[in-house]
C-alpha positions in Angstrom: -6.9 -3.7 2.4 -3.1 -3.2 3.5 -1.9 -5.8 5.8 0.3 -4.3 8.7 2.5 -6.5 11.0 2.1 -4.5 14.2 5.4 -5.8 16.1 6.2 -4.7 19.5 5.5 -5.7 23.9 2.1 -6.7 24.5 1.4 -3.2 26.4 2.7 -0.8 23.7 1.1 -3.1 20.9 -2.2 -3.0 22.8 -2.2 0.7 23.4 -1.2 1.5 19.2 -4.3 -0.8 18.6 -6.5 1.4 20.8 -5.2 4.6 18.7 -5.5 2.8 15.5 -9.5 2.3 15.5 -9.8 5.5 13.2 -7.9 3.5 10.3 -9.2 0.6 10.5 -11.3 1.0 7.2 -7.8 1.1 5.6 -5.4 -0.8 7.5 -5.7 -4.3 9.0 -3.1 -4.7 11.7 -1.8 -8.0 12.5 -0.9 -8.1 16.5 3.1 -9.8 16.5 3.9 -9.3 20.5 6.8 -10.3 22.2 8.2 -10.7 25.4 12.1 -10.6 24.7 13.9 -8.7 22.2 15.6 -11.7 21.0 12.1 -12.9 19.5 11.9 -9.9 16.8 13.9 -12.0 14.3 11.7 -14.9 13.9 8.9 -13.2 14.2 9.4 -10.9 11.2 10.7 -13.7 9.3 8.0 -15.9 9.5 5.2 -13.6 9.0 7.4 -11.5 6.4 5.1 -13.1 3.2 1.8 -12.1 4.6 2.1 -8.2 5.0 2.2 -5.6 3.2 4.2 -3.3 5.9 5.3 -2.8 9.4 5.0 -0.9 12.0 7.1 -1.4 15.1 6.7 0.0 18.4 10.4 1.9 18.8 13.6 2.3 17.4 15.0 -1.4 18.8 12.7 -3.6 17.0 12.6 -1.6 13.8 16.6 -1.7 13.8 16.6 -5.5 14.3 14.0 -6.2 11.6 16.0 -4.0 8.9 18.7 -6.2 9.7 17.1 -9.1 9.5 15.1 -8.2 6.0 17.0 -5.7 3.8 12.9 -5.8 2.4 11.6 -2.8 0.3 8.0 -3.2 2.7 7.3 0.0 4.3 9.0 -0.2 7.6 8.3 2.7 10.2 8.4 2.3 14.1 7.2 5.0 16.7 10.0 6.8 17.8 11.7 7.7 20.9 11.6 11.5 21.5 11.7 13.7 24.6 8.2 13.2 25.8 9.2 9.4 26.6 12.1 10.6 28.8 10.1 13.4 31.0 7.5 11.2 31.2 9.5 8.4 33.1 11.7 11.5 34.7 8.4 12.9 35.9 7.8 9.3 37.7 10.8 9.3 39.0 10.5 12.4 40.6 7.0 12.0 41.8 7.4 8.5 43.0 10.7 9.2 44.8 9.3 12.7 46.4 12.2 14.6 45.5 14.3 16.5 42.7 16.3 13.2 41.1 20.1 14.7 40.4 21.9 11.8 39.7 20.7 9.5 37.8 21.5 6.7 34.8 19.9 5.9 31.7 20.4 3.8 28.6 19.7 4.5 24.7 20.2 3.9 21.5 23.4 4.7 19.6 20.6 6.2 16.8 18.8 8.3 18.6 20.5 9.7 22.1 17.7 11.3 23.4 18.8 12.3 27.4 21.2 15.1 26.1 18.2 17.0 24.2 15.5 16.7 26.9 17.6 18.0 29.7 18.8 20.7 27.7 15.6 22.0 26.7 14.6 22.3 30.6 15.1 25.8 32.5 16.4 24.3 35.5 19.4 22.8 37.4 20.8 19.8 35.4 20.9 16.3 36.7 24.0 14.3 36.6 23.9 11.6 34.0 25.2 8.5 33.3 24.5 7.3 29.7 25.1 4.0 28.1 24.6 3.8 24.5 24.1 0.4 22.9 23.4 -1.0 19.2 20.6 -3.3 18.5 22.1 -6.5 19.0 23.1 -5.5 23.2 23.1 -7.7 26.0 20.5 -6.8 28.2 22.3 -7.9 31.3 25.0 -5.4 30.3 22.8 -2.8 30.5 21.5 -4.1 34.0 25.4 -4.6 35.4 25.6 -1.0 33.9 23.3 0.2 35.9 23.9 -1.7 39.3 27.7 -0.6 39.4 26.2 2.6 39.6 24.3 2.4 42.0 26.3 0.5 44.1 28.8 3.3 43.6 26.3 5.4 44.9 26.2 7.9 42.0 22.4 7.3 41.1 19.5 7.7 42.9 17.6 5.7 40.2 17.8 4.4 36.5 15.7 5.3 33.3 16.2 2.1 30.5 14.4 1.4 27.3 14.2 -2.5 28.4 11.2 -3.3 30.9 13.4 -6.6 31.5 16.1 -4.4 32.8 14.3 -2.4 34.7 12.1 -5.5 36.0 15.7 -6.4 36.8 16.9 -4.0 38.7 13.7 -2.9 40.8 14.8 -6.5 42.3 17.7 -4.9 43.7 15.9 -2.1 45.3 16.7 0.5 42.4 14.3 2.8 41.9 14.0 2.0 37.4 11.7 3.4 34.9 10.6 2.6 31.3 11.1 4.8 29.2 7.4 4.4 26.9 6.1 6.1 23.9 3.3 8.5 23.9 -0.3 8.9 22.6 1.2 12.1 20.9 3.8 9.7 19.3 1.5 6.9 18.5 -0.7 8.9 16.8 2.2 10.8 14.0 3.0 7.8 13.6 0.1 6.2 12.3 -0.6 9.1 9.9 2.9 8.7 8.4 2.3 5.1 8.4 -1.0 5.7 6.3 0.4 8.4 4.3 3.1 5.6 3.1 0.7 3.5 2.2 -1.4 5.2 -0.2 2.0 6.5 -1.9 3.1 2.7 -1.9 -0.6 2.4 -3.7 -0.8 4.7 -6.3 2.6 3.8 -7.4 1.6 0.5 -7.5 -1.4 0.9 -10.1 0.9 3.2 -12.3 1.2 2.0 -15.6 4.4 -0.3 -16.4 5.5 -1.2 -20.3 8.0 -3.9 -20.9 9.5 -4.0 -24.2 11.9 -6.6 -24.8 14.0 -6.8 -28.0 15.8 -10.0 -29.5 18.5 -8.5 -31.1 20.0 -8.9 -34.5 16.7 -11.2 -35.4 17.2 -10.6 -39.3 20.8 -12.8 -38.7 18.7 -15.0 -36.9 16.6 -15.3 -39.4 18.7 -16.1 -42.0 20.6 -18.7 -40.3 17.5 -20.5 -39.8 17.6 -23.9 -42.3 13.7 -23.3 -43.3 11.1 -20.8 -42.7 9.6 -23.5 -40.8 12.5 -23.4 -38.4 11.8 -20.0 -38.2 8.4 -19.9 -37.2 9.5 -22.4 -34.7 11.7 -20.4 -32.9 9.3 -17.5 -32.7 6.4 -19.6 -31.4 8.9 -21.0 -28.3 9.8 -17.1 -27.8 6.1 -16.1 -27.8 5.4 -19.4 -25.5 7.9 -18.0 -22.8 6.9 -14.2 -23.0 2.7 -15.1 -22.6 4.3 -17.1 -19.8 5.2 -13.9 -18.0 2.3 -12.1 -19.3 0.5 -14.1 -17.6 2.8 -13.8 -14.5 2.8 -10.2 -14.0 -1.4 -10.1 -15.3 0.2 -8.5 -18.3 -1.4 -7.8 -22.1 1.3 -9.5 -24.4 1.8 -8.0 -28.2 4.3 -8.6 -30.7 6.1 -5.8 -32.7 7.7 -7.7 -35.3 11.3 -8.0 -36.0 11.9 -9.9 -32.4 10.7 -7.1 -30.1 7.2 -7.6 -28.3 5.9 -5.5 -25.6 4.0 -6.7 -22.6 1.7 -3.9 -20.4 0.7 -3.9 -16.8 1.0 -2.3 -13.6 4.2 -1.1 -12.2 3.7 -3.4 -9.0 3.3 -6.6 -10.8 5.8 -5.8 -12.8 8.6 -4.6 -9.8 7.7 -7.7 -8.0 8.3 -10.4 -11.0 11.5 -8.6 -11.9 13.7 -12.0 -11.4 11.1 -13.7 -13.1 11.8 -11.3 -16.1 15.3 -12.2 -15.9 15.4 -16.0 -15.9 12.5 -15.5 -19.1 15.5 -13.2 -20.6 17.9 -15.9 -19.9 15.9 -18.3 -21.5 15.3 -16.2 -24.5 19.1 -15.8 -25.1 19.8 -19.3 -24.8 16.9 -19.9 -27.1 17.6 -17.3 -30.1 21.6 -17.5 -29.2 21.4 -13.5 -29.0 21.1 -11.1 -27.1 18.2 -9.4 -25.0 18.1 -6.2 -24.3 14.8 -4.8 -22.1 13.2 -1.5 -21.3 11.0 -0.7 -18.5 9.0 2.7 -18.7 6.2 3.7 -15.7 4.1 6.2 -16.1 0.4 7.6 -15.1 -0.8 7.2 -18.7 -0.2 4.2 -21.2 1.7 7.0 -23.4 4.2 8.6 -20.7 4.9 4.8 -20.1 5.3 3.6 -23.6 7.9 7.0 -24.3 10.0 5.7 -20.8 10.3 2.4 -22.1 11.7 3.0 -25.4 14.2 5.3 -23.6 15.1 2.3 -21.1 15.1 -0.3 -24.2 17.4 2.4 -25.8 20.0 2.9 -22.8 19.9 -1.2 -22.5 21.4 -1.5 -26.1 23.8 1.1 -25.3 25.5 -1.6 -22.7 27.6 -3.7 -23.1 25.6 -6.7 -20.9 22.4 -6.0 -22.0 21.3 -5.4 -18.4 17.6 -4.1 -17.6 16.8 -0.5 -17.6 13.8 0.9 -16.2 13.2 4.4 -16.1 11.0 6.2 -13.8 7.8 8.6 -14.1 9.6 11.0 -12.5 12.7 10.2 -15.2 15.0 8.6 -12.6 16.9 5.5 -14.1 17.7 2.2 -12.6 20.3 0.1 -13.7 19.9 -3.6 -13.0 17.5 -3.6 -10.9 17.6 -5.9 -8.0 20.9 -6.7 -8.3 23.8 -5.9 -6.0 25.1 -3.7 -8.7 21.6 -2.0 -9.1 22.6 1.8 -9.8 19.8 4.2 -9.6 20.1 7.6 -10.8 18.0 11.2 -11.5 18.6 12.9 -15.2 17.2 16.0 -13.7 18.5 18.7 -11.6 16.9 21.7 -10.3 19.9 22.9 -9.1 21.0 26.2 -11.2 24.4 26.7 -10.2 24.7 22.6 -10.9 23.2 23.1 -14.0 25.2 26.2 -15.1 28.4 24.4 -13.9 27.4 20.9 -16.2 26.6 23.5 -19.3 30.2 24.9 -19.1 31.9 21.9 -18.8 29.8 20.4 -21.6 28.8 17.8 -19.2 25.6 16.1 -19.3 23.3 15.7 -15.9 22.7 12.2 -17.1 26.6 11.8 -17.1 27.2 13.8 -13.7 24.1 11.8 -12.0 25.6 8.4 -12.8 28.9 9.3 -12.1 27.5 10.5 -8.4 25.4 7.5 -7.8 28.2 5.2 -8.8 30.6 7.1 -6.2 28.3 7.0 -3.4 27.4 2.8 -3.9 30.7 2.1 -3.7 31.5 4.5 -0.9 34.7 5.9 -2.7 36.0 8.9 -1.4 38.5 9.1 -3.8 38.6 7.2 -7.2 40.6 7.0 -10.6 39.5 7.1 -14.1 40.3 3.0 -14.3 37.6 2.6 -11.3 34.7 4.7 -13.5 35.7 2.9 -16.6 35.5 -0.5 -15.1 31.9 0.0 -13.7 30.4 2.5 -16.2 31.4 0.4 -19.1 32.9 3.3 -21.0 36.8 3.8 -22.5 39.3 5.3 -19.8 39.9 7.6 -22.3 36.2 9.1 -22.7 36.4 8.7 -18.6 39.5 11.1 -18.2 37.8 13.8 -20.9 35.0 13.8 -18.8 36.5 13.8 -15.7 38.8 16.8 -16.7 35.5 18.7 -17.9 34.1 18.1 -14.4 37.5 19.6 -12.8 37.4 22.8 -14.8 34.2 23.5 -13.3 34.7 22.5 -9.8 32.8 19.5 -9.6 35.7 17.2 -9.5 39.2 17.9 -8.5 43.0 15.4 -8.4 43.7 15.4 -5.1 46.6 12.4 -6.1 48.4 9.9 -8.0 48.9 6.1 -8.1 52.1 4.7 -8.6 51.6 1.8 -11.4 52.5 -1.1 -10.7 54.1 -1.7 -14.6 55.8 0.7 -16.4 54.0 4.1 -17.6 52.7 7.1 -16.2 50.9 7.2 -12.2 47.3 7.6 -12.5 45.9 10.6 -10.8 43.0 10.7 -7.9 40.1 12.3 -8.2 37.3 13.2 -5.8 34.2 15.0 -6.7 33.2 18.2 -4.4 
């Protein structure tokens, strides 16, 4: 059964429990309540190795958390939408027995919510005085926010997302509202939650191939004094590979010629991937080669197999020898995680893409990883130096492929760089 760190203030926690009842033959949630923002941190971190996901109970917590992880765990949070705000403005009005037309209110910088509610209502428009924060505000900014306000006397009343705020300010006689999250919300939420889950699953029992190569083992081979040295070797490299076999609940076999194969389930295998590496490491060091691995998923032991000797095959066609793993639905990542990790699609539905990549004789692979590689670094305009640097490639097959992208519009110079030695500037390119 999933485990799911329920994170959020006692009351919302308590009332997502109540609407959770119908999953519970599914989901096991683990009850993380706090009292002040500030607590969120710790409490994902220290309870971060016994779940399986989270669920938070609004856009605040779920913002902190992300910072505070960077974890690939399913991470959703019940959002704030417009019910939340005319609930409390409903409050308002009734507690206050009259039409509220001034009043203030603080949100998110994500998800400015006041704007879209009032908007949507067929009648005179209140005044309002938003203050948008980011997740890591000062509450008692928010409360001094508010008071100057209404000490201004332009606000009859204040809707916050904090209770502690509005705790706060109910002290000095202003009439303050929380703005809570619905059944209605509670409720999508927890079918996306559990609709993320049994994605996460199947995924996770797909079928995952490793095949790792020693390279050049013939040379290694023959520089080896005896046989007997030889078998040596190959008995230490067997050792370290049934090592993570065993790690990743894996069936190890050996293809001959230094390349062995190990299958298992795509989750054990995605979750031991830094155990994979330090075994490569070790197996370099060892043979005093290189390694080069391929990773194939797939829902059949066949559709695996055929991804992995693609990935093995793209692996050897770099110059590092990093890991390749390609994907059931033919997606490739490039060391995967790694800060460089580069992940990529070889397919394209796209027609006029595809019509576009066929007259410029350039391949979707190509175009794909030329993309990805753009948008990681967050270049908005590049040269052909910058692609051949992190693609590995010549400058010169870089600016012939570059120029084919141009002539069909899917690149164009928008510049040039003075050198700063002699020769000719280099030009600036942006893709469109």
């Amino acid at each position: 059964m999933y485990k799911i760190g329920l994170v959020g203030l006692k009351t919302s926690v308590e009332q997502i429990l109540n609407l959770a009842e119908e999953y519970k033959h599914e989901l096991e949630f683990i009850s993380l309540p706090y009292e002040k923002i500030e607590e969120v941190e710790n409490i994902v971190k220290e309870h971060k190795p016994y779940v399986h996901a989270w669920l938070f109970s609004g856009p605040i917590p779920y913002e902190i958390a992300k910072k505070t992880l960077g974890t690939d765990k399913i991470m959703v949070h019940v959002p704030a939408t417009e019910s939340g705000f005319y609930k409390s403005f409903l409050e308002m009005i009734y507690e206050q027995g009259k039409i509220i037309e001034h009043l203030s209110i603080d949100t998110m910088s994500s998800n400015n919510i006041s704007e879209e509610a009032l908007s949507q209502l067929n009648i005179k428009t209140p005044k309002v005085y938003t203050k948008v924060f980011e997740s890591d505000v000062d509450t008692n900014e928010l409360v001094h926010f508010h008071l100057n306000l209404w000490n201004k006397g332009r606000t009859e009343g204040a809707l916050s997302c904090f209770p502690s705020v509005c705790e706060a300010l109910r002290e000095y006689g202003i009439p303050s509202y929380r703005m809570s999250i619905s059944k209605m919300e509670v409720r999508q939420t927890l079918r996306i939650l559990s609709e993320k889950v049994k994605t996460s699953y199947f995924k996770d029992t797909q079928i995952g191939v490793e095949i790792i190569e020693v390279e050049y083992f013939n040379k290694v081979a023959e520089e080896m004094k005896t046989p007997y040295h030889l078998q040596y070797l190959e008995l230490r490299l067997k050792e370290m590979l049934i090592q993570l076999g065993e790690k990743i609940n894996g069936s190890f076999s050996e293809k001959g010629n230094g390349r062995y194969m190990i299958f298992s389930s795509r989750g054990a295998i995605e979750r031991e991937i830094i155990t994979l590496e330090d075994t490569i490491q070790k197996l370099a060091f060892e043979a005093d080669t290189t390694v080069a691995v391929g990773i194939g998923f797939g829902e059949t032991a066949y559709s695996a197999e055929i991804n992995a000797f693609r990935a093995i095959q793209h692996s050897k066609e770099m110059k590092k020898r990093e890991i390749v793993i390609i994907q059931d639905d033919g997606k490739i990542i490039e060391s995967p995680g790694k800060k460089k990790e580069l992940q990529y699609d070889t397919r394209t539905h796209n027609k006029p893409l595809i019509e576009k990549l066929k007259n410029g004789n350039v391949s979707v692979k190509t175009y794909k990883k030329i993309s990805a590689l753009v948008q990681r670094m967050g270049w908005s305009d590049f040269t052909t130096k910058d692609l051949a640097t992190h693609l590995e490639m010549t400058e010169r097959n870089v600016r012939r492929i570059v120029a084919d992208m141009c002539e069909v519009d899917l690149a164009q110079c928008v510049g040039e760089e003075a050198q700063a030695t002699r020769g000719r500037p280099s030009k600036i390119y942006r893709l469109l």
